[in-house]
N, C-alpha and C positions, 0 to 999 in steps of 0.2 A: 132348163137345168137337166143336165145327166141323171139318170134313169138308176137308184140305190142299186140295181141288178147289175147294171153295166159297171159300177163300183168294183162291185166284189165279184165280178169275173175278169175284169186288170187284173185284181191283186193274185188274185188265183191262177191266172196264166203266167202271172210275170214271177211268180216267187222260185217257182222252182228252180230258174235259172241261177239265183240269188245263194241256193243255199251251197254249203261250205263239206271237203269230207267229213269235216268230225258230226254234219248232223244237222250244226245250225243254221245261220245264215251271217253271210258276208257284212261284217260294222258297219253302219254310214258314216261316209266322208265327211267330217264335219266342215262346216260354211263358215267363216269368220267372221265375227260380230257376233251370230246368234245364237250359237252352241259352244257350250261349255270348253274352253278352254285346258283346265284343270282337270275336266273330267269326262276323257273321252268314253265314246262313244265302242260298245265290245259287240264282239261276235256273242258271248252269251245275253248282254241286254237285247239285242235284237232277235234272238233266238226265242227271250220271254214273251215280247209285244208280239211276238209272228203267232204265237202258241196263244197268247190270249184272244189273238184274232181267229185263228183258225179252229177254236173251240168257241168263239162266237157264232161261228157258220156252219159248226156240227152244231149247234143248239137252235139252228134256223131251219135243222135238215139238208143242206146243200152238200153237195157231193164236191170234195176236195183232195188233191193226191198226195197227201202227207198220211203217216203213221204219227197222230198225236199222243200216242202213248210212247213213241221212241224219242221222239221230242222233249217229251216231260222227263223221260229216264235220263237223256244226256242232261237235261237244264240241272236236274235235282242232284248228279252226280258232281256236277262242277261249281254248286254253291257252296260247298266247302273251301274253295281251293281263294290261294290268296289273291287277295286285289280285289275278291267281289266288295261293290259298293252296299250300301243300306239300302238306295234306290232299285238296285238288282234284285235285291232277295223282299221290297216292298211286291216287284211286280211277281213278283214268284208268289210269293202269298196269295197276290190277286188271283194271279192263274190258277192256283192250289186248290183255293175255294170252288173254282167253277171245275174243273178235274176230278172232283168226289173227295178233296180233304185228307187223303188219308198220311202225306205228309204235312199237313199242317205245323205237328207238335216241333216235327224235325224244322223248317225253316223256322217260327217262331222261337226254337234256341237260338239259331244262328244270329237271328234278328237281335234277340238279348242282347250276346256276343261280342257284336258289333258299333251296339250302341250304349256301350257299358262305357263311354266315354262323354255320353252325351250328345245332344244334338245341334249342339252351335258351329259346329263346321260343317254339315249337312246342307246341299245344295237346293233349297228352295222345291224345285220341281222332284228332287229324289225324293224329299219327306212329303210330297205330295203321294206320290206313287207308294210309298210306305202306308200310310193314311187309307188310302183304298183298299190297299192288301188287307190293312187291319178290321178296316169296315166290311167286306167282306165277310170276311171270318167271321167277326161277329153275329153278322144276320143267318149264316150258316149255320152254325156252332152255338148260338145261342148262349156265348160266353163272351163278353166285352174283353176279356183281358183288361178290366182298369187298367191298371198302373202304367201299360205303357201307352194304352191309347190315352189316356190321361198328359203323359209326357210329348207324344205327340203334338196334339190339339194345343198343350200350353206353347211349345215351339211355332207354333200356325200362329197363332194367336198374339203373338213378341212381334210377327216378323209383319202381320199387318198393319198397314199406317193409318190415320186419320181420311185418307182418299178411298182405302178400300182394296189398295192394291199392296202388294209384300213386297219386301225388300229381300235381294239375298245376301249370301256370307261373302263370297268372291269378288274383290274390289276386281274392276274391270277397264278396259282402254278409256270407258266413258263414265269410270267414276260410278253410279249408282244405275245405270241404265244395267238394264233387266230383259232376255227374252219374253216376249208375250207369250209364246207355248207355254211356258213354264204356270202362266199366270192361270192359263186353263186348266189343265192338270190340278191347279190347286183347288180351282173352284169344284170342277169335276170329286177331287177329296172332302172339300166342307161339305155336298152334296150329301155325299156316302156316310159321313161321318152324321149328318143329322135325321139319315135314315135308320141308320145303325142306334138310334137311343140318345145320340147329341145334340139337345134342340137346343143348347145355348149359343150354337155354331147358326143358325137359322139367318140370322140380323149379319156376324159378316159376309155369310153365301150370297144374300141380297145386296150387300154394299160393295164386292166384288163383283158381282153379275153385270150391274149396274153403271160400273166401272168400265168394265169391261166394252161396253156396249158403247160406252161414249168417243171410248177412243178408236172405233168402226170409223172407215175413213171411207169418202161420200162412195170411191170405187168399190168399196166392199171389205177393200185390204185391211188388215190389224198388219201394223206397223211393226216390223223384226224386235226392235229394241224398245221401249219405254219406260221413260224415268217415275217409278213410283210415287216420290217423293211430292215431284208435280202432277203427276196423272194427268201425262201428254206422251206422246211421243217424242221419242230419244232420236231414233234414226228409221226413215221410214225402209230403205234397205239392206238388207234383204230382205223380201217376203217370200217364206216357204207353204208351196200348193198344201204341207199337211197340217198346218193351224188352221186355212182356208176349208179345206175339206173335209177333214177328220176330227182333228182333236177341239177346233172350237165347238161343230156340232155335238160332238158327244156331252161335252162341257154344258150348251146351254140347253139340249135336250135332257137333260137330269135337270138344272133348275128349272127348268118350265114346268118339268113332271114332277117336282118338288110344290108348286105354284107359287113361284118366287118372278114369272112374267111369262108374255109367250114372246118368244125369240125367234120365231118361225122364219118372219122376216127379214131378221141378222144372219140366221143360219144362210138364207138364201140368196142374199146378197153377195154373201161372201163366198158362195159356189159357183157364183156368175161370175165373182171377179177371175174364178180359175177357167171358166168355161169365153173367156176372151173380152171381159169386162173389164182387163186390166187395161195401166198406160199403153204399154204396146198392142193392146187388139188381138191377142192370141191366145189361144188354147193350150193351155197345160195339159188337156185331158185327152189322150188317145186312144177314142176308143177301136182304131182299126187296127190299130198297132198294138196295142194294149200296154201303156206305157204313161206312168203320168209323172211329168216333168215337177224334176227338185223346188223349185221356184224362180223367183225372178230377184236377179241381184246385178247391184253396179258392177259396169267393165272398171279392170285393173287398174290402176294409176302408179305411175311408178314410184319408190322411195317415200321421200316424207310426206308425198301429196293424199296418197292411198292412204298412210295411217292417218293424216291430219285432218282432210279436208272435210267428215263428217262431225269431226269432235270440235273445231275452230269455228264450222258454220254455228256447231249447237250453244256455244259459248257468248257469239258476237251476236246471234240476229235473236237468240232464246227463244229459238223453236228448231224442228227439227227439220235439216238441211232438204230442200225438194228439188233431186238431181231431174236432168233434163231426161224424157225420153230416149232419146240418142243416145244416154249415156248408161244404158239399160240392156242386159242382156236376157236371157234363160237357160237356167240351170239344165239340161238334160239326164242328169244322174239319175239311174233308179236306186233307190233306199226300198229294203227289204224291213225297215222299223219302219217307214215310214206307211208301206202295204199292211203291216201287221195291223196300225192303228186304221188302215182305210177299212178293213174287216170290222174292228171291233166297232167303227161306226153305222155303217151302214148291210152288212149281215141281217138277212130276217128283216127290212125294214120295207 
């Protein structure tokens, strides 16, 4: 397995390429199927995850070529402005807390603000991301904020099912299927959230964890899509290197250290699969290049066949369609969110 060091000097050679004039860094392209639809993907939310990352790696001591103090000034100047999501200004929290706090009070309005309408349109992985900001702060601050982490945790808490895994708001091409990133983020939030003074959240963190772990597929991969409902997999492509490398570990490394199991094994499996353990036998991870590959997803199919043919396998055989090798390619896009979360995982480790 690649060497936590060789992690997080990818990310750190490849970012600066990434970032954008006004400061932050360039949106990820989002991948279809796995990523939000409804709710792309911005130059300021990538700008957050980059900054949480990179203040991961100042708290490891590592030498990094960003200015995170101009980084937090642009991020905190543009959470005002319209269009930011509740998920934006969750991860601004997060970052806030580890930056010394001292706008805490000013996003915490905004957060109000925002969600003075409530949280039932609120995209599964955003209120995840909010949830940790909140957590955060709390253990910081030594102030819960009841009431909204309160409204939170009961939104967590509606949207998990009977299998352990959450449902989201966004009806989608496949009906109730759900990216699995999204599913980590959230356990990554229970986590925080029962560190933070919430032990009621303890029992779903371990019934998610759990979950989670089942639907690990023999090659290592967690599967792009999965239907909650059944807790299986929906569609096993695309699989993106940063659920594989990043954000699962971070996820089951907080419940292990919670001692909800040790995942050491899941974590590691699923490193191999990016380190050429996958179907096609190849390495997502360069480290000569310094470059790690988007993931691996099916080639094109044209017209009806491309929207149809994972949604009609899933329908007729009631499991999720398992395209041929051949019919498999590798993403090579660098994502600058996706570096951001390679930091927060493996920085300092």
């Amino acid at each position: 397995m690649i060497e936590p060091r060789s992690l997080e000097r990818i990310a750190l050679e490849r970012l600066p390429e990434l970032q954008v004039a006004s400061g932050l860094f360039r949106a990820t392209a989002r991948i279809e199927g796995v990523e939000d639809e409804t709710e792309p993907a911005t130059a300021l939310q990538a700008g957050i995850v980059v900054l949480l990352g990179l203040l991961r790696a100042e708290e490891a001591e590592t030498d990094q070529p960003f200015s995170t103090g101009a980084l937090r000034t642009r991020i905190l100047g543009d959470l005002s402005g319209t269009g930011v999501t509740a998920g934006e200004l969750g991860l601004a929290l997060w970052a806030e807390s580890r930056a010394g706090g001292e706008a805490i009070g000013e996003i915490d309005g905004l957060i109000r603000r925002a969600t003075v309408g409530g949280l039932e349109k609120v995209p599964t992985e955003q209120i995840a991301w909010l949830a940790s900001g909140l957590a955060e702060t709390a253990v910081l601050t030594g102030d819960p904020s009841t009431g909204l982490i309160n409204e939170v945790k009961g939104e967590l808490k509606n949207r998990l099912g009977p299998g352990g895994l959450a449902k989201d708001v966004h009806a989608r091409r496949l009906g109730s299927a759900v990216p699995v990133t999204g599913q980590f983020h959230l356990l990554h939030a229970l986590v925080q959230l029962v560190r933070a003074g919430e032990d009621e959240l303890r029992g779903p963190a371990d019934q998610l964890a759990g979950a989670l772990l089942a639907l690990q597929r023999e090659d290592g991969a967690w599967p792009g899509l999965i239907d909650p409902v059944r807790s299986e997999a929906a569609v096993v492509y695309p699989v993106l290197a940063v659920t594989q490398v990043a954000v699962a570990p971070i996820a089951l490394r907080a419940a292990a250290e919670l001692g909800l199991g040790d995942f050491e094994s899941a974590i590691n499996t699923g490193m191999d699969w990016a380190n050429g353990g996958n179907a096609l036998g190849l390495d997502l991870i360069h480290e000569a290049d310094a470059r790690i590959d988007r993931g691996i997803l099916p080639k094109r199919k044209p017209g009806a066949l491309e929207r149809g043919i994972s949604s009609a396998a899933r329908r007729i055989r009631g499991q999720a369609f398992e395209p041929d090798a051949k019919q498999l390619i590798i993403d090579p896009a660098a994502s600058s969110e996706d570096l951001g979360w390679v930091l927060e995982a493996w920085s300092g480790r």
